[in-house]
ZAMARGU-4260 file (C-alpha; in steps of 0.2 Angstrom, whole numbers, plus 5000, padded with zeros to 4 digits):
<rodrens>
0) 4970/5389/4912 | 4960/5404/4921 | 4948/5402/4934 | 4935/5403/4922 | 4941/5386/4911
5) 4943/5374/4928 | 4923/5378/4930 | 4923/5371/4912 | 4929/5355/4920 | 4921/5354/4936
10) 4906/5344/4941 | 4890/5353/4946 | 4892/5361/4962 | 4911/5357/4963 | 4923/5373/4971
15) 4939/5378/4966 | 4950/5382/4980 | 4967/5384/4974 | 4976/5383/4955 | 4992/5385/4950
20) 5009/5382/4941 | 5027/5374/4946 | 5038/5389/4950 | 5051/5394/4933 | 5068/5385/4935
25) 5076/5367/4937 | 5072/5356/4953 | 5079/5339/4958 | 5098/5343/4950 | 5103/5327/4958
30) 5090/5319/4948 | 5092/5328/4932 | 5113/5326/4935 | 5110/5306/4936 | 5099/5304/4920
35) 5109/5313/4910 | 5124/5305/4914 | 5114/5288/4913 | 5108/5294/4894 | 5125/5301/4887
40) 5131/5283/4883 | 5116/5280/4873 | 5118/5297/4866 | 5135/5295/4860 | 5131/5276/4854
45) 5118/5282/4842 | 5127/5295/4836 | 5142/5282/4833 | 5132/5268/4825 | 5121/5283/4815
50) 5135/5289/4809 | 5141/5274/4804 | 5127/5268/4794 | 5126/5285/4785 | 5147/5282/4782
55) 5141/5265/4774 | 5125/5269/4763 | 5140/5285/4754 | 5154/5273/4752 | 5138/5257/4747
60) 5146/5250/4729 | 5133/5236/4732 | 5117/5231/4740 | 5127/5223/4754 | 5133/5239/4761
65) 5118/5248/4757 | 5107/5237/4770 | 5120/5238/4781 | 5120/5257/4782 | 5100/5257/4782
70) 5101/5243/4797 | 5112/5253/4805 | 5104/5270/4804 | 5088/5261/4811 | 5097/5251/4822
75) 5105/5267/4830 | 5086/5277/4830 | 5078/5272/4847 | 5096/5273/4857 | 5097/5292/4850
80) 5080/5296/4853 | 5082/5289/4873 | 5099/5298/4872 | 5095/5314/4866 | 5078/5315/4877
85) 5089/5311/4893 | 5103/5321/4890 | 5097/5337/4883 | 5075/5338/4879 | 5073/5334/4900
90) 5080/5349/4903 | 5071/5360/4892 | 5054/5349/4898 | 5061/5356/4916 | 5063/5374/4911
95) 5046/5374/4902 | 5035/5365/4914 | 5029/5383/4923 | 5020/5387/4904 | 5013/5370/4900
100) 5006/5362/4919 | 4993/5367/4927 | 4986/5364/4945 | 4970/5364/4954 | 4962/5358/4968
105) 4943/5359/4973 | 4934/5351/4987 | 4932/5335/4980 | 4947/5332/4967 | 4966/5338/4963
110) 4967/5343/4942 | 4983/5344/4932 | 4983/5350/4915 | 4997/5349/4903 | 4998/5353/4886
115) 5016/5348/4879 | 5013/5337/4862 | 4994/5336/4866 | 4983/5342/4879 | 4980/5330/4894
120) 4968/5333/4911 | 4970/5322/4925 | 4957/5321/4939 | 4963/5312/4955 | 4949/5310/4967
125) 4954/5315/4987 | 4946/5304/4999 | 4949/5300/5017 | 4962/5285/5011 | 4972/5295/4997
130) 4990/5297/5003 | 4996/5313/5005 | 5017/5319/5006 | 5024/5336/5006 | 5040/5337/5000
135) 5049/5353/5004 | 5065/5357/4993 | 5072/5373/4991 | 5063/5388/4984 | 5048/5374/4980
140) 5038/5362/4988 | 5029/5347/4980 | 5014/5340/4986 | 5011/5319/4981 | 4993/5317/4984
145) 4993/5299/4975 | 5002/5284/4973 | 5000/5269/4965 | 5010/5253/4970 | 5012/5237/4960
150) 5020/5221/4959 | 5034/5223/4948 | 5036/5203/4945 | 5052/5203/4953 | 5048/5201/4973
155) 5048/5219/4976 | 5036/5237/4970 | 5034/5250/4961 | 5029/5267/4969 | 5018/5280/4954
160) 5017/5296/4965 | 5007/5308/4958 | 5003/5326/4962 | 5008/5347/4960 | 5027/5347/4959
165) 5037/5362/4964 | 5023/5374/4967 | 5027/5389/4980 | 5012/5386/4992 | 5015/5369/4996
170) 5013/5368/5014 | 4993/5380/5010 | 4992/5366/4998 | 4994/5351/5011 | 4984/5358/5023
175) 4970/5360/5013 | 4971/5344/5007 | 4971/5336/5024 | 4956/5348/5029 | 4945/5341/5014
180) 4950/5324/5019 | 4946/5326/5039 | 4928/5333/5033 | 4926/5319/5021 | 4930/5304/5036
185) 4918/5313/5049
</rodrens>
């Protein structure tokens, strides 16, 4: 989006201050390392046991076999899907994230805009309360300016964070945030 489509968006008398886009590459190896390997054994299970039912609907002489194959080949669907997103379609979501996220940030709201599958625009309202993190990697920053925290039913939380990731002007980005939210509690 262009300076021009945010004012689309924006309420009456609403300013844009900054926009942008997460910087071209891969961030959070660690991260990306740990869910692929988490994901190749879901990978390779659905590939097994896909395979396996294809291999039983050929050979199927009977009805038997021929349920079996078709159980199995559905059976094996969701565990490749999860397998093949983890292992290789993160990586290409990663390396295609500076074309399909946007950023902005005017004096009374953060936006992102994606468009992957569909087109999606968040607004998250900053006020005085809203937490705000800067995270500073390498080459990138990212910039959480909202978190949502919930009983997970088992005794303990789970922490939503939400925000511009792996941006260039991260620490610009912070201070403006904390500038809008020092005007808004006076």
């Amino acid at each position: 989006m262009t300076g021009e489509a945010w004012q689309d968006y924006l309420a009456p008398g609403e300013r844009l201050l900054w926009q942008g886009a997460p910087l071209p590459g891969i961030f959070d190896l660690p991260k990306r390392l740990f869910l692929a390997a988490f994901g190749t054994p879901f990978l390779v299970g659905g590939v097994a046991c896909f395979g396996f039912g294809l291999s039983f609907m050929g050979k199927a002489d009977g009805i038997a076999l021929l349920g079996l194959g078709i159980f199995l080949a559905i059976f094996a669907t969701p565990f490749l899907a999860v397998g093949l997103y983890l292992v290789v379609l993160q990586w290409i979501e990663a390396m295609q994230a500076h074309r399909r996220v946007r950023y902005a940030l005017t004096d009374r709201a953060a936006y992102i805009a994606r468009h992957y599958w569909r087109r999606s625009l968040e607004a998250l309202p900053i006020r005085p309360q809203t937490a705000v993190e800067l995270v500073e990697g390498r080459g990138a920053c990212t910039v959480w300016l909202h978190t949502r925290r919930e009983d997970d039913g088992d005794g303990g939380t789970t922490t939503e964070k939400k925000g511009f990731e792996n941006i260039a002007e991260g620490r610009e980005v912070f201070a403006l945030i904390r500038g809008l939210q020092s005007k808004e509690s006076r």
